[in-house]
The first five atom37 places (N, CA, C, CB, O) and aatype in JSON, in Angstrom:
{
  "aatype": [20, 20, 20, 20, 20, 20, 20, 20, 20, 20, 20, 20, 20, 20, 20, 20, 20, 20, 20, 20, 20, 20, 20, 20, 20, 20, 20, 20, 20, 20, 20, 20, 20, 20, 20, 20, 20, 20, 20, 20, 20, 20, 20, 20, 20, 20, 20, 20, 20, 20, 20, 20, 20, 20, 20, 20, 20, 20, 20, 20, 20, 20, 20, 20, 20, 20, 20, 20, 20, 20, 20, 20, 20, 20, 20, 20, 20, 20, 20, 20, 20, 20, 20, 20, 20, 20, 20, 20, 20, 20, 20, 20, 20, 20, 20, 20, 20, 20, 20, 20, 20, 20, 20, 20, 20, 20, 20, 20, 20, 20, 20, 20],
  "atom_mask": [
    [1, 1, 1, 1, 1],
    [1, 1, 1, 1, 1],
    [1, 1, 1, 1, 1],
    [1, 1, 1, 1, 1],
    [1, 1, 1, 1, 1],
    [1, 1, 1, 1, 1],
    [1, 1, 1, 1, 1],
    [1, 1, 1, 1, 1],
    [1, 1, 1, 1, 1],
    [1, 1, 1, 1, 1],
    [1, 1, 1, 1, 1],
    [1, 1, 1, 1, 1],
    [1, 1, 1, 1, 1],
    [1, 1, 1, 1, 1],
    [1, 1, 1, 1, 1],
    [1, 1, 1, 1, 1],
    [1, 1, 1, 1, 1],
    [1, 1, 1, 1, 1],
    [1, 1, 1, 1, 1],
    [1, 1, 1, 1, 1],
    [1, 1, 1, 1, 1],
    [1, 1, 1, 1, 1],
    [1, 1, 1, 1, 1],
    [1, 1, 1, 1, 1],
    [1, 1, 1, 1, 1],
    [1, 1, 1, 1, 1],
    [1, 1, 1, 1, 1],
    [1, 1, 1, 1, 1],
    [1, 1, 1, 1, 1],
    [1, 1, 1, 1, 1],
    [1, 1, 1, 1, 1],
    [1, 1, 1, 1, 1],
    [1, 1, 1, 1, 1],
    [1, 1, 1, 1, 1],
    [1, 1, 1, 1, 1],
    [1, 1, 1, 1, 1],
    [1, 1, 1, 1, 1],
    [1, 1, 1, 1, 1],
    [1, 1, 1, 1, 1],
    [1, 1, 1, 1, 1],
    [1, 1, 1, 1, 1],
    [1, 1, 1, 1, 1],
    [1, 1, 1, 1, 1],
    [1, 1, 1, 1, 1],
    [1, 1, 1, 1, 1],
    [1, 1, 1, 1, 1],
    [1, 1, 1, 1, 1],
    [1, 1, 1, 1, 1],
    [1, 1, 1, 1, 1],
    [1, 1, 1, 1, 1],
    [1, 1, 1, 1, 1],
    [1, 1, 1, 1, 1],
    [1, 1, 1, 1, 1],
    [1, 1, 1, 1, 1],
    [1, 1, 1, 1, 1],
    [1, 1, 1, 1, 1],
    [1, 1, 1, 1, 1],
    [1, 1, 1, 1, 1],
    [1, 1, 1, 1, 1],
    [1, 1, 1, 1, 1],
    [1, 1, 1, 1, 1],
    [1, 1, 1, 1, 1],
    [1, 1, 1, 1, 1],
    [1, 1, 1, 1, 1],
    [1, 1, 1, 1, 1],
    [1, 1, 1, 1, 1],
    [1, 1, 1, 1, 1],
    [1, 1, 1, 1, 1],
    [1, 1, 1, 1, 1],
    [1, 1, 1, 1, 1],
    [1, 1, 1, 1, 1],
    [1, 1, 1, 1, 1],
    [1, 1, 1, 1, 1],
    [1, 1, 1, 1, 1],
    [1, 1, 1, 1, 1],
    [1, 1, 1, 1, 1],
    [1, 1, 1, 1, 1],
    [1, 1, 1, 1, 1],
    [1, 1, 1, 1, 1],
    [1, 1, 1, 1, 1],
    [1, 1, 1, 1, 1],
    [1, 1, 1, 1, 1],
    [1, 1, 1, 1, 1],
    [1, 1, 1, 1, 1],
    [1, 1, 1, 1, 1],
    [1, 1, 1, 1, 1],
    [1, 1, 1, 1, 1],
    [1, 1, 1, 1, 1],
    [1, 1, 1, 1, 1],
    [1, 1, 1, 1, 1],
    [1, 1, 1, 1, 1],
    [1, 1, 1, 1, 1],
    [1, 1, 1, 1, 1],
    [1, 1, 1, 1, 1],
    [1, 1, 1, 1, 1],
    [1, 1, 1, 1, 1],
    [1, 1, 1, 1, 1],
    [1, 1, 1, 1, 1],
    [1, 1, 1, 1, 1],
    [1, 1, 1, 1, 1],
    [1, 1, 1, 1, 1],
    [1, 1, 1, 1, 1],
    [1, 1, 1, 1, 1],
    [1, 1, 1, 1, 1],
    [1, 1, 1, 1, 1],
    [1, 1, 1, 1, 1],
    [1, 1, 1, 1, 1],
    [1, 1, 1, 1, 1],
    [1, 1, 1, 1, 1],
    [1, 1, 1, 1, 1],
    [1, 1, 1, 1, 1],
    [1, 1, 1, 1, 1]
  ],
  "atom_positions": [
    [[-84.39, -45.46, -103.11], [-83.33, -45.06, -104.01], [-83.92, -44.73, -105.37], [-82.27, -46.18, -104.14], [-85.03, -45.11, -105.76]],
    [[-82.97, -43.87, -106.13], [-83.78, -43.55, -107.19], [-82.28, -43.4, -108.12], [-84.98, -42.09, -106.94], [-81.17, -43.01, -107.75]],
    [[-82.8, -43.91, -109.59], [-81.91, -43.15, -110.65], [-81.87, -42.19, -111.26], [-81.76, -43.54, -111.41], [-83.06, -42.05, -111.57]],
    [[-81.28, -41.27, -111.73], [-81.58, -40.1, -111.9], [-80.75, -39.95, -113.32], [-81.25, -39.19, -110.64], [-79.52, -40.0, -113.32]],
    [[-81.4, -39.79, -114.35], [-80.42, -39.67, -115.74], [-80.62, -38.26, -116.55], [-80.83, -41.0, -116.92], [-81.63, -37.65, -116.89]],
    [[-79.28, -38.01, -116.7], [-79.33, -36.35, -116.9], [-78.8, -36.57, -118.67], [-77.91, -35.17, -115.56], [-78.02, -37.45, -119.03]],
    [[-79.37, -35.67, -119.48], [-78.71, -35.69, -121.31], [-78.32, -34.18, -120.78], [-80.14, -35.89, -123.23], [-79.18, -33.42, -120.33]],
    [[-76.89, -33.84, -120.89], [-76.59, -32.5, -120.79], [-75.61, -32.22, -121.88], [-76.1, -32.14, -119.43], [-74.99, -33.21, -122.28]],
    [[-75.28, -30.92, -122.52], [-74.2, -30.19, -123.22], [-73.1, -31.24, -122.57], [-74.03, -28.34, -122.85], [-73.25, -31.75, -121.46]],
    [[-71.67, -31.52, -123.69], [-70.79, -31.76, -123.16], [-69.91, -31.54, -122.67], [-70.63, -32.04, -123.36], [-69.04, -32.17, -122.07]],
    [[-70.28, -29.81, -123.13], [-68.88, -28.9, -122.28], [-69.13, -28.2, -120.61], [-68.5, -27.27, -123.4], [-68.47, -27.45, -119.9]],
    [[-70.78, -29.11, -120.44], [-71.04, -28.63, -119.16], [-70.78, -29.82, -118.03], [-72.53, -28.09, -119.16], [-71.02, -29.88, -116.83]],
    [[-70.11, -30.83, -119.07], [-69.7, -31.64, -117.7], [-68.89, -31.22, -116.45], [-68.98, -32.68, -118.08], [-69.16, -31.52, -115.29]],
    [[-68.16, -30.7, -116.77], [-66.59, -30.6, -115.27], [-68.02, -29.68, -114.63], [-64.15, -29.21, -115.68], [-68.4, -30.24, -113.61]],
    [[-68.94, -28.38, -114.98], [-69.52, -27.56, -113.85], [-69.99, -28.59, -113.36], [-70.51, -26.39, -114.05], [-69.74, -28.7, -112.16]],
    [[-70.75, -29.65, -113.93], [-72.14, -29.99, -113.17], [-71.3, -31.59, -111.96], [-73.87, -30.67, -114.86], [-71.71, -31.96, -110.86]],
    [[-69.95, -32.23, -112.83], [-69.5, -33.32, -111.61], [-69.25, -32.43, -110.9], [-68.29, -34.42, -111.69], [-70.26, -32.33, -110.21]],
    [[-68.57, -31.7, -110.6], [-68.09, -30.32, -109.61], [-68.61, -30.1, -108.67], [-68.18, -29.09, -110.04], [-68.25, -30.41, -107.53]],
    [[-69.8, -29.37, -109.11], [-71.36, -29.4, -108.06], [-71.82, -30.71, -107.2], [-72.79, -29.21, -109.12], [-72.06, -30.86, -106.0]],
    [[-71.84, -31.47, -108.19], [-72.37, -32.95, -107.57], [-71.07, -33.6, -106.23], [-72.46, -34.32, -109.26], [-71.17, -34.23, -105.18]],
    [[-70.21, -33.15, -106.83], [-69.05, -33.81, -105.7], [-69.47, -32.82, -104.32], [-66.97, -33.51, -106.31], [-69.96, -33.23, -103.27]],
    [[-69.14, -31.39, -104.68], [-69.97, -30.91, -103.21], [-71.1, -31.05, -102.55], [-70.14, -29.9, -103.12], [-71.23, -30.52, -101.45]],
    [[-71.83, -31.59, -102.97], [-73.21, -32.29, -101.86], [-73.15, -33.34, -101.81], [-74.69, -32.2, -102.13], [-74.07, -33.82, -101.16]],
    [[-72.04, -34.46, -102.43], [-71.53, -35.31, -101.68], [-71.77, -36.49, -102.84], [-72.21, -35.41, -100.15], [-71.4, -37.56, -102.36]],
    [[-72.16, -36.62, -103.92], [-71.99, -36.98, -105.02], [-70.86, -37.4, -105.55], [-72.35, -36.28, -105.56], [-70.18, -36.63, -106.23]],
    [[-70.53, -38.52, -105.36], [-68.61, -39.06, -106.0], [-68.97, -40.1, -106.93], [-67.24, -39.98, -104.6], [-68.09, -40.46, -107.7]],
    [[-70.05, -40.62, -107.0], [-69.87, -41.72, -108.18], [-71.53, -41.31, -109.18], [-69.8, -43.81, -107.3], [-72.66, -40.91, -108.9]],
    [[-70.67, -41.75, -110.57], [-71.29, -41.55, -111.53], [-71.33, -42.14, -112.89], [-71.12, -40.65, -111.56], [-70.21, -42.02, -113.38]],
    [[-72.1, -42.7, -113.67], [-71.62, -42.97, -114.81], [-71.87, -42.11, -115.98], [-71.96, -44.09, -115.02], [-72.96, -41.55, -116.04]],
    [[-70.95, -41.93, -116.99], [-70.97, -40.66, -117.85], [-70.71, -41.62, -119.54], [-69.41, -39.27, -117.25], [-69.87, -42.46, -119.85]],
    [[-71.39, -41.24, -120.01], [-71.73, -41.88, -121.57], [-71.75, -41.0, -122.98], [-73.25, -42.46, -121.51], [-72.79, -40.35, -123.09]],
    [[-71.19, -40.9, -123.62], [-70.83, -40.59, -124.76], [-72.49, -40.68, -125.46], [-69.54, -41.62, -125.31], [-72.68, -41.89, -125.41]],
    [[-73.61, -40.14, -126.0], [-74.31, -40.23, -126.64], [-74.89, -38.86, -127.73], [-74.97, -40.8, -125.83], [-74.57, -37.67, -127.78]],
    [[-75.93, -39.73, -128.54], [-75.9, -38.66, -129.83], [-77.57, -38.46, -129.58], [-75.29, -39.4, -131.73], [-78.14, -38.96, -128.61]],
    [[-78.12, -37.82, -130.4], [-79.62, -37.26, -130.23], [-79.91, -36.46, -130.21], [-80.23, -37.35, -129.55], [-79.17, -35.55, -129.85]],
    [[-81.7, -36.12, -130.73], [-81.86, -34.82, -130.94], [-83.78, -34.58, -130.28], [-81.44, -34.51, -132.86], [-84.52, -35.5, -129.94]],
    [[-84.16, -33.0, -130.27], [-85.26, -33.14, -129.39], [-85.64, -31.78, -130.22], [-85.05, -33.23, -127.54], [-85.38, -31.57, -131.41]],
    [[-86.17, -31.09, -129.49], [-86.4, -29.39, -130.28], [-85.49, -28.83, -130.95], [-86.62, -28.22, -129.39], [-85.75, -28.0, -131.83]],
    [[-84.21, -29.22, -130.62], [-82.78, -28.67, -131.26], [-82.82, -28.72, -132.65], [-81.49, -29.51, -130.84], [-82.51, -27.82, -133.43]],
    [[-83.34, -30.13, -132.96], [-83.38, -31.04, -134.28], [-82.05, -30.93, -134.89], [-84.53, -30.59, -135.4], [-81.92, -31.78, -135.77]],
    [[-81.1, -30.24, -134.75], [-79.59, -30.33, -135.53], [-79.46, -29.08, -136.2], [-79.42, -31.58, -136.72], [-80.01, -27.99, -136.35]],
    [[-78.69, -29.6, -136.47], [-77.79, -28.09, -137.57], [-77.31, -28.25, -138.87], [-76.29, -27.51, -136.97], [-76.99, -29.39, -139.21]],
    [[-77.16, -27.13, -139.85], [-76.81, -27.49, -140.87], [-74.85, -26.92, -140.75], [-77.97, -26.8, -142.04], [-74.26, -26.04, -140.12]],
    [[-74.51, -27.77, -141.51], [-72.81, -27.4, -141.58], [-72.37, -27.12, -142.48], [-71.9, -28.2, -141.33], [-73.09, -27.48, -143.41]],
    [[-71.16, -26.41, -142.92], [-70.45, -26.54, -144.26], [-69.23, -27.39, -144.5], [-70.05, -25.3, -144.62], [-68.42, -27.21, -143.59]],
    [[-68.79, -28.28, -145.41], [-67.33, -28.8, -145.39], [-67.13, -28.62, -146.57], [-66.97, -30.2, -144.97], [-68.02, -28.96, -147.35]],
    [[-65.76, -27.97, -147.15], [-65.33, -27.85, -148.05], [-66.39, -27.55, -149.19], [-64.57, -28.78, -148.1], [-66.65, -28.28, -150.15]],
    [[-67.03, -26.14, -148.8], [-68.36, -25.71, -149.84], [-69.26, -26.32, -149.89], [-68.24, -25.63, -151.1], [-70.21, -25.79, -150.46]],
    [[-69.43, -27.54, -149.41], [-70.74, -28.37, -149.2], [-71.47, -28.29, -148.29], [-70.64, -29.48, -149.17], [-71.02, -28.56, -147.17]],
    [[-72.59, -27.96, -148.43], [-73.57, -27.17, -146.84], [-74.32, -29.08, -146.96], [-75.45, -24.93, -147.31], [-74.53, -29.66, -148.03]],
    [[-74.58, -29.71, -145.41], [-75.26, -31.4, -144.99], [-75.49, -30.57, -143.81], [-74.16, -33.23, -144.82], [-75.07, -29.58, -143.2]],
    [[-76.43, -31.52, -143.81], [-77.31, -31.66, -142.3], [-76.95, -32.78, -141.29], [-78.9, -31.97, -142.58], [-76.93, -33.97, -141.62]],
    [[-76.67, -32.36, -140.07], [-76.61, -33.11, -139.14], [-77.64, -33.47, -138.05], [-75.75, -32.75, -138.75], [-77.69, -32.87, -136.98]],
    [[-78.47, -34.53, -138.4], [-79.78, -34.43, -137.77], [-78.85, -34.89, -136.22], [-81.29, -35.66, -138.55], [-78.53, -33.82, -135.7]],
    [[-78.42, -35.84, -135.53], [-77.99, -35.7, -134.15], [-76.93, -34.9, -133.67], [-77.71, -36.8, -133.74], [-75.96, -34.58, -134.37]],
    [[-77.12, -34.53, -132.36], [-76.03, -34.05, -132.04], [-75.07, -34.62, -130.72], [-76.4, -32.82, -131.93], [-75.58, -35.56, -130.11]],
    [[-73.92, -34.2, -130.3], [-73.59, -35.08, -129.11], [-73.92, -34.23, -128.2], [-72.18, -35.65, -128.91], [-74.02, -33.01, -128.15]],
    [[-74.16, -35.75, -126.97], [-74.83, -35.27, -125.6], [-74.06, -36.35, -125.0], [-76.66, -35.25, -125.36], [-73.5, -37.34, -125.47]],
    [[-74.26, -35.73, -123.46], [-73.57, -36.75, -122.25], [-74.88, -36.87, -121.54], [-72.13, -36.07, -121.12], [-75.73, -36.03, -121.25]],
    [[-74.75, -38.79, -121.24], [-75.56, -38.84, -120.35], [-75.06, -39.05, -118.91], [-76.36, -39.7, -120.74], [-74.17, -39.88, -118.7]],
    [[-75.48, -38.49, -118.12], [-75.24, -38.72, -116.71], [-75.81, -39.89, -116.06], [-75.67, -37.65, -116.01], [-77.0, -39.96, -116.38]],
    [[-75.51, -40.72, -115.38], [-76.42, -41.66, -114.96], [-75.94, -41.8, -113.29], [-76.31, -43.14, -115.95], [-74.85, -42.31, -113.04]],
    [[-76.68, -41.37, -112.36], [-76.61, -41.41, -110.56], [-77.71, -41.73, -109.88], [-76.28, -40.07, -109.86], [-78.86, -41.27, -109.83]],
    [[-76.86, -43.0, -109.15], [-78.05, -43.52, -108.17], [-78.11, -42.71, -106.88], [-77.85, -45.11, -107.73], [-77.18, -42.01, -106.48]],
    [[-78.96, -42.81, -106.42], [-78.97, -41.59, -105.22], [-79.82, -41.98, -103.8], [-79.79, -40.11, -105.9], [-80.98, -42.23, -104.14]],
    [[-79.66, -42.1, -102.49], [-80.55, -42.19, -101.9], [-82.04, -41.27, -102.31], [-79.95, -42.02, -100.8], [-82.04, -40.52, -103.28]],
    [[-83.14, -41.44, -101.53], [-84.27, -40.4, -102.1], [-83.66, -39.81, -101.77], [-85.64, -40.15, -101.86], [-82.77, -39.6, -102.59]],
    [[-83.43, -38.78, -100.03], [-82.94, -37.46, -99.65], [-82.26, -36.96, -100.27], [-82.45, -37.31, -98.72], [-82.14, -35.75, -100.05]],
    [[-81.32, -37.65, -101.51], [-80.54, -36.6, -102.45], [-81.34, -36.67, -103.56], [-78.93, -36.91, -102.84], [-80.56, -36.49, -104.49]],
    [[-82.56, -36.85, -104.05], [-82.69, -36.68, -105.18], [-82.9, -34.99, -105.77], [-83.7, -37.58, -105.41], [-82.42, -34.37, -106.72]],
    [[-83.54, -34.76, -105.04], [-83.92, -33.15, -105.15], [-82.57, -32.01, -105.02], [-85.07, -32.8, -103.76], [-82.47, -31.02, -105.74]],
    [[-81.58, -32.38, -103.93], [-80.35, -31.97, -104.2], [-79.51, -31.84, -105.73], [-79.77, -32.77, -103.42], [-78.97, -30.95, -106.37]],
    [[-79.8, -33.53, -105.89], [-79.03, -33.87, -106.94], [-79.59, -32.77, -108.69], [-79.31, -35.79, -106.97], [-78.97, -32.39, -109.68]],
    [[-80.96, -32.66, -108.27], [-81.28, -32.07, -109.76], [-80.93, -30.6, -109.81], [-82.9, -32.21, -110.18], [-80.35, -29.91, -110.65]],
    [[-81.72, -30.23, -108.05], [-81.04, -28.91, -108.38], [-79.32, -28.12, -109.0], [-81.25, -28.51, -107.2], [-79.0, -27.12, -109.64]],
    [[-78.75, -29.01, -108.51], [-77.22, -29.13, -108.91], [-76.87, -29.4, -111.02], [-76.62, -30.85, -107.78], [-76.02, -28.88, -111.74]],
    [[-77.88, -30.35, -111.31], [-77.91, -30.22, -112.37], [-78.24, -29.15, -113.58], [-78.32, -30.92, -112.33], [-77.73, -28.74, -114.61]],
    [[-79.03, -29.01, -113.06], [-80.0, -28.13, -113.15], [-79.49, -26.79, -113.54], [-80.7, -28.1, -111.98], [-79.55, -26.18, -114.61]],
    [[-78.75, -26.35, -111.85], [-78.12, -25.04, -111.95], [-76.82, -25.34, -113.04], [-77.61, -24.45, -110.31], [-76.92, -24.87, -114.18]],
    [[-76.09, -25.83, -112.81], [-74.8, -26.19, -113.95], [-74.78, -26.63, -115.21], [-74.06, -27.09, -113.58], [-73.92, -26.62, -116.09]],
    [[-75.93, -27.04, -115.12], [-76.35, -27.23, -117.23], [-76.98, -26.52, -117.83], [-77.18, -28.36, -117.86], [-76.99, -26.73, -119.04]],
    [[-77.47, -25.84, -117.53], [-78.46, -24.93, -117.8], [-77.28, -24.04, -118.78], [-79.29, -24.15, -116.3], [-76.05, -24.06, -118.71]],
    [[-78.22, -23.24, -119.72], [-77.28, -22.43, -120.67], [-78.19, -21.45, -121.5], [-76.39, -23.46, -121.73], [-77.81, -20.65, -122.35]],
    [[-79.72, -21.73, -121.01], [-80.98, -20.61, -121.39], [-81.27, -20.99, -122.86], [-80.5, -18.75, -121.28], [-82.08, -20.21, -123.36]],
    [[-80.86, -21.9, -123.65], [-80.64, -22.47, -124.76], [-81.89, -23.39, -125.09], [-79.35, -23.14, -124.69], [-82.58, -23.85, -124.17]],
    [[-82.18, -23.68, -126.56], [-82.93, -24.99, -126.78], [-81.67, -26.0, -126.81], [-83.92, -25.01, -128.29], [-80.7, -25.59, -127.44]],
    [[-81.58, -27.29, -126.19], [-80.82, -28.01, -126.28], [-79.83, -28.44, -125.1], [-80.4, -27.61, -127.19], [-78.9, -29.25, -125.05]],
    [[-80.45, -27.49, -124.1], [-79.86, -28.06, -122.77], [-79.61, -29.3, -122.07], [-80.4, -27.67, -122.05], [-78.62, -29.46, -121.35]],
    [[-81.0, -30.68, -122.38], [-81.59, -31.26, -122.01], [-82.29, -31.57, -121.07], [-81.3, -31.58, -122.18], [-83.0, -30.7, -120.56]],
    [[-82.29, -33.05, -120.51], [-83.07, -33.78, -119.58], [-83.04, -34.25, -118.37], [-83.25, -34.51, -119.92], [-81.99, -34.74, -117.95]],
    [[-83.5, -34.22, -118.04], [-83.52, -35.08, -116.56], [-84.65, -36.16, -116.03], [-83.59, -34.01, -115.45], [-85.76, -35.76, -115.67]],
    [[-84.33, -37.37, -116.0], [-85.19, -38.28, -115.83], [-85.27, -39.12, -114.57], [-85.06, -38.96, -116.79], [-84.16, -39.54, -114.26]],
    [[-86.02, -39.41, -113.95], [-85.55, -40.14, -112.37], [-86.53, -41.14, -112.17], [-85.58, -39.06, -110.89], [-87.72, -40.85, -112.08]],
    [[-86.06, -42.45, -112.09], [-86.6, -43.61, -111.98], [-86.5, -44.64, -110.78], [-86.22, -44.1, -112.94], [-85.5, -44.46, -110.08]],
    [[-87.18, -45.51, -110.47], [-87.41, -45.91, -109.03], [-85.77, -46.9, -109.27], [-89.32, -46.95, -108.59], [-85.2, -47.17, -110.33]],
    [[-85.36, -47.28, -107.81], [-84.06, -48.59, -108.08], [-84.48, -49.68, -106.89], [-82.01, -47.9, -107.73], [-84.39, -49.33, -105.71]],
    [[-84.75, -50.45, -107.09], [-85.0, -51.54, -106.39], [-84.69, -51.92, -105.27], [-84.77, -52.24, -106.85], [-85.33, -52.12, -104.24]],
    [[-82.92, -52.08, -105.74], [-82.22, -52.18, -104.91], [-80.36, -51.95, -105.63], [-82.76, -53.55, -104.26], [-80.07, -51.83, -106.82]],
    [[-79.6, -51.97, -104.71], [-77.97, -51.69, -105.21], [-77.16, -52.75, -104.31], [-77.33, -49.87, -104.85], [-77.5, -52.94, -103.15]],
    [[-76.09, -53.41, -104.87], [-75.75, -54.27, -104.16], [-74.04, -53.53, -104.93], [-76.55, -56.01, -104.35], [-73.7, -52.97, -105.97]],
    [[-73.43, -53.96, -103.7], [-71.78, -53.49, -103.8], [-71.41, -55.13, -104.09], [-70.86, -52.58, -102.02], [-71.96, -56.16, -103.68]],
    [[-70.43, -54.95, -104.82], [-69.96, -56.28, -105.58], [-68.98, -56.69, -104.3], [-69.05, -56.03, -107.36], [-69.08, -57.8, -103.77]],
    [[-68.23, -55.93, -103.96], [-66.87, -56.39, -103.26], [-67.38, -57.21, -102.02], [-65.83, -55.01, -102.75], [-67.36, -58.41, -101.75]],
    [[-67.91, -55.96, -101.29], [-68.46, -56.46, -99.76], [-69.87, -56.76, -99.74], [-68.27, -55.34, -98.59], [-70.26, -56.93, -98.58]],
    [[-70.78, -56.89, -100.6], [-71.89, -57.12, -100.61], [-72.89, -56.71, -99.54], [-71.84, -58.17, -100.79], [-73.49, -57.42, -98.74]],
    [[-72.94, -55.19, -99.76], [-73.44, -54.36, -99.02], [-74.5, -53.87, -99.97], [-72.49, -53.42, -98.46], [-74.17, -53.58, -101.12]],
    [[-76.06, -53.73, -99.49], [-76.9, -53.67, -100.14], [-77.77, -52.52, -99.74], [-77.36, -54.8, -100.19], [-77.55, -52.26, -98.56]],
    [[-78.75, -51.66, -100.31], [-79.46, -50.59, -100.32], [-78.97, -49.43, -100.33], [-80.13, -50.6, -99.53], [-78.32, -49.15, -101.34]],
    [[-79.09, -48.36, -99.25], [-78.5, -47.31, -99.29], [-76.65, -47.41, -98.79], [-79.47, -46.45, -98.42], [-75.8, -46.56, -99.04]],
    [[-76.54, -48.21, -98.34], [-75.08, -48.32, -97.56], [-74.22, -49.36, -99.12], [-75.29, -49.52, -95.44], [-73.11, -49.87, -98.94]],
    [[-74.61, -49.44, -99.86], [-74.15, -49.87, -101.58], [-73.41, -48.48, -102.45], [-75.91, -50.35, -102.64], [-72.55, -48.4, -103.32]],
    [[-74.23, -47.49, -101.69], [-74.13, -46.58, -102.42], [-72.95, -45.55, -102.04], [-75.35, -46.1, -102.46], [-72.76, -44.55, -102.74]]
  ]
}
């Protein structure tokens, strides 16, 4: 099993759960976060006053996945976040030990 954590645009969420639900992808956790990378921020105006906004908002995706979906899973990201842009983001995928279902206490891939 693997985790797989995506920083994407926030208006590219609905494409990319979308995608993920068709290859069979139904659970996910989705996080409100701020940060910055090559983008580095933008400058704004409010009421004639030009400030800098060094972060910006991002969603993180967070899906555990058997391996056999991991490569599914990015391509899907991948294709649906994407925007040819600096500031698209990331994708990160990390080993999972193990997953245990709280209710029925069903563990490894059948948790998932």
């Amino acid at each position: 099993m693997k985790k797989i954590e995506a920083i994407i645009r926030p208006f590219k969420l609905d494409d990319v759960r979308d995608g993920l639900q068709e290859i069979g992808i139904h659970g996910m956790t989705i996080s409100e976060v701020r940060g910055f990378g090559r983008q580095k921020g933008h400058t704004e105006t409010y009421r004639g006053a030009e400030y800098q906004i060094d972060t910006l908002p991002k969603l993180k995706i967070e899906i555990v996945a058997a391996d056999h979906m991991v490569e599914p899973v990015i391509d899907v990201i991948i294709k649906f976040a994407a925007t040819g842009q600096v500031g698209d983001g990331k994708i990160f995928i990390l080993p999972v030990e193990d997953a245990i279902r709280i209710r029925t206490e069903e563990s490894g891939d059948d948790a998932l």
